[in-house]
N, C-alpha and C positions, 0 to 999 in steps of 0.2 A: 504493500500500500504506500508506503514510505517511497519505495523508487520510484512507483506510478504520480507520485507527487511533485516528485521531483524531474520528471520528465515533462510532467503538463508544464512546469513555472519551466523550464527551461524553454519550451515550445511557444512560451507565451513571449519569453524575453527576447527570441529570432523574430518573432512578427513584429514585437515594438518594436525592433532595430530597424528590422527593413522597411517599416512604414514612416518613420520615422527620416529614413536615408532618401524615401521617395518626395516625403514632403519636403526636406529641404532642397532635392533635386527642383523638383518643380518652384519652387519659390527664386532660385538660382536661376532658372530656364527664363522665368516670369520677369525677372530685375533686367536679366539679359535682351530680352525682346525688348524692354522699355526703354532701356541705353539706344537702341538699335536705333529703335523710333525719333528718341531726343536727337539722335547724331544725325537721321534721314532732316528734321523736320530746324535744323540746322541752330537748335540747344544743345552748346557743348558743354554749357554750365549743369546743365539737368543732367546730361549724361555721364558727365564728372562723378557729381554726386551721387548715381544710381551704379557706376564702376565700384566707385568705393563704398558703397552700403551691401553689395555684395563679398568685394574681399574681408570684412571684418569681421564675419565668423568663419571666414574661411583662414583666416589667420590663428584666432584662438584653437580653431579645433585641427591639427594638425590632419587627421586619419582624413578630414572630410576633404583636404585637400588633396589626398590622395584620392581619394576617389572622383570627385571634381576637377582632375587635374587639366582635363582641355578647356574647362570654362575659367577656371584658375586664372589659365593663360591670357585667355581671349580678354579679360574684366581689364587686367595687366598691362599688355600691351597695346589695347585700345587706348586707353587711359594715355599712353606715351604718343602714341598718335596723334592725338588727338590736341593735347600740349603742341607739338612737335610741327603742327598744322599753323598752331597758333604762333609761332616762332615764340616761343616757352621754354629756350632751349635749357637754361638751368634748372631748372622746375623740370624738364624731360630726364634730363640727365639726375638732379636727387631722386625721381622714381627708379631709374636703372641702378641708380646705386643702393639703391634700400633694397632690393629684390636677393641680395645674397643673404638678407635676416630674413627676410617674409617666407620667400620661398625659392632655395639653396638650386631646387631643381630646373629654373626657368633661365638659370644662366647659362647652364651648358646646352641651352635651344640655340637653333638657329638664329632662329626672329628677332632675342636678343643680342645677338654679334649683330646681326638687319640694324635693329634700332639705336643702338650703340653704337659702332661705326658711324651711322647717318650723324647724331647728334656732337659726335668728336669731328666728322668731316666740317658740318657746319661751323663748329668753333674754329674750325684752321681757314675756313672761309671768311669767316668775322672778328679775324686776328689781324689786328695793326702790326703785328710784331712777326718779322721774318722768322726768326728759327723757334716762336711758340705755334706759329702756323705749321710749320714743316714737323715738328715734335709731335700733333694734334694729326696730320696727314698721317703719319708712321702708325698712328696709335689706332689709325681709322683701318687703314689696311692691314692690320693683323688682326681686328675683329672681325673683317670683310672675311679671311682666312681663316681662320678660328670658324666661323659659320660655314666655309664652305668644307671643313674636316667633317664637319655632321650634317652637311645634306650638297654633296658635291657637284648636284642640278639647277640649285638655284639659279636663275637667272638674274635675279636681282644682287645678290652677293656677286657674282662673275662679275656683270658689267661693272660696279662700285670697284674694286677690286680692280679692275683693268685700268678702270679710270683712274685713280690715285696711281698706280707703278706707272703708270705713261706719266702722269704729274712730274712725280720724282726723279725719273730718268731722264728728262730734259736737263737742258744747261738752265745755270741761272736764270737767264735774261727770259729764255722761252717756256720756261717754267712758271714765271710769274703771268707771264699774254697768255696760257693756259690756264692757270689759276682763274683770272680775269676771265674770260670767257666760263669756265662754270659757275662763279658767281654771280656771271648777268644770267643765263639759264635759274640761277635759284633768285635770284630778283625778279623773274617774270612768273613764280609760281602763285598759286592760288592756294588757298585752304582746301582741303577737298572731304570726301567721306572717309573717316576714320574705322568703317563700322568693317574690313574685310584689309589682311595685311596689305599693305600701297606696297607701289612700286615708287620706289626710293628717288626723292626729286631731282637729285643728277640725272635721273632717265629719262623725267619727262621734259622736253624743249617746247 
């Protein structure tokens, strides 16, 4: 009787967990449409906030981050996007930085060498300073690199990646009228939809 007891409360604690796992999925699925929506209907302050009303029990409850770990991402790097859109670039860059506390796993993504290089590229773009520009180039193409070790198709890592070593391998003089030239390329960009990973503004002209 004893172990029939004990198998029901056990039986009972598997349906609380998974019911439990579903409601927080759905509520997760539910914030995530509503970002979607805010970023379609062109509130990236709404969207902001609905990024981050999702990460914050996904931060205290570690397991659920595991299990949530593609919306983890999605919440994450839309969030950088979406900054990153807004030339937010330090504000881009303290979210990439906090991500090795929040969630250790999202660094060794692609996406983040993607958004990481983009927002180091930017900074050697909007650097007065010759060798913090070129120190900030370096630092972009070995995230570009670093990304394409764990998905060696990207297209967007390649082209970035191309484009910084063709930079570098110029001489002085024609290094700088290349530099110039992808700066006016990122001076004629626009904000765009954050809500699906971009392609990286070096690409678009």
């Amino acid at each position: 009787m004893a172990m029939k007891k004990q198998v029901t409360w056990i039986g009972c604690l598997v349906v609380f967990l998974i019911s439990a796992g579903l409601i927080a999925y759905g509520w997760v699925m539910f914030e995530l449409d509503r970002a979607q929506t805010a970023v379609s209907q062109g509130d990236l302050a709404g969207a902001m906030e609905t990024y981050a009303r999702v990460e914050r029990p996904l931060h205290k409850l570690p397991w659920l981050t595991q299990i949530l770990a593609a919306e983890h991402k999605q919440a994450s790097f839309n969030q950088v996007a979406i900054l990153y859109s807004q030339r937010k670039i330090a504000d881009a860059l303290a979210k990439l930085e906090q991500l090795p506390i929040d969630a250790p796993a999202l660094v060794e993504s692609a996406d983040y060498s993607f958004w990481m290089g983009n927002v180091l590229f930017r900074q050697a773009i909007e650097s007065q300073d010759a060798e913090t520009a070129t120190n900030a180039l370096k630092a972009a193409m070995s995230e570009y690199q670093r990304g394409l070790a764990q998905q060696p198709d990207d297209c967007d890592l390649k082209f970035n990646y191309e484009l910084i070593r063709n930079i570098l391998a110029q001489p002085d003089r024609d290094r700088k009228a290349q530099e110039q030239k992808v700066k006016s390329i990122i001076d004629r960009m626009r904000p765009q939809d954050p809500s699906q990973r971009q392609m990286a503004p070096e690409k678009r002209g």
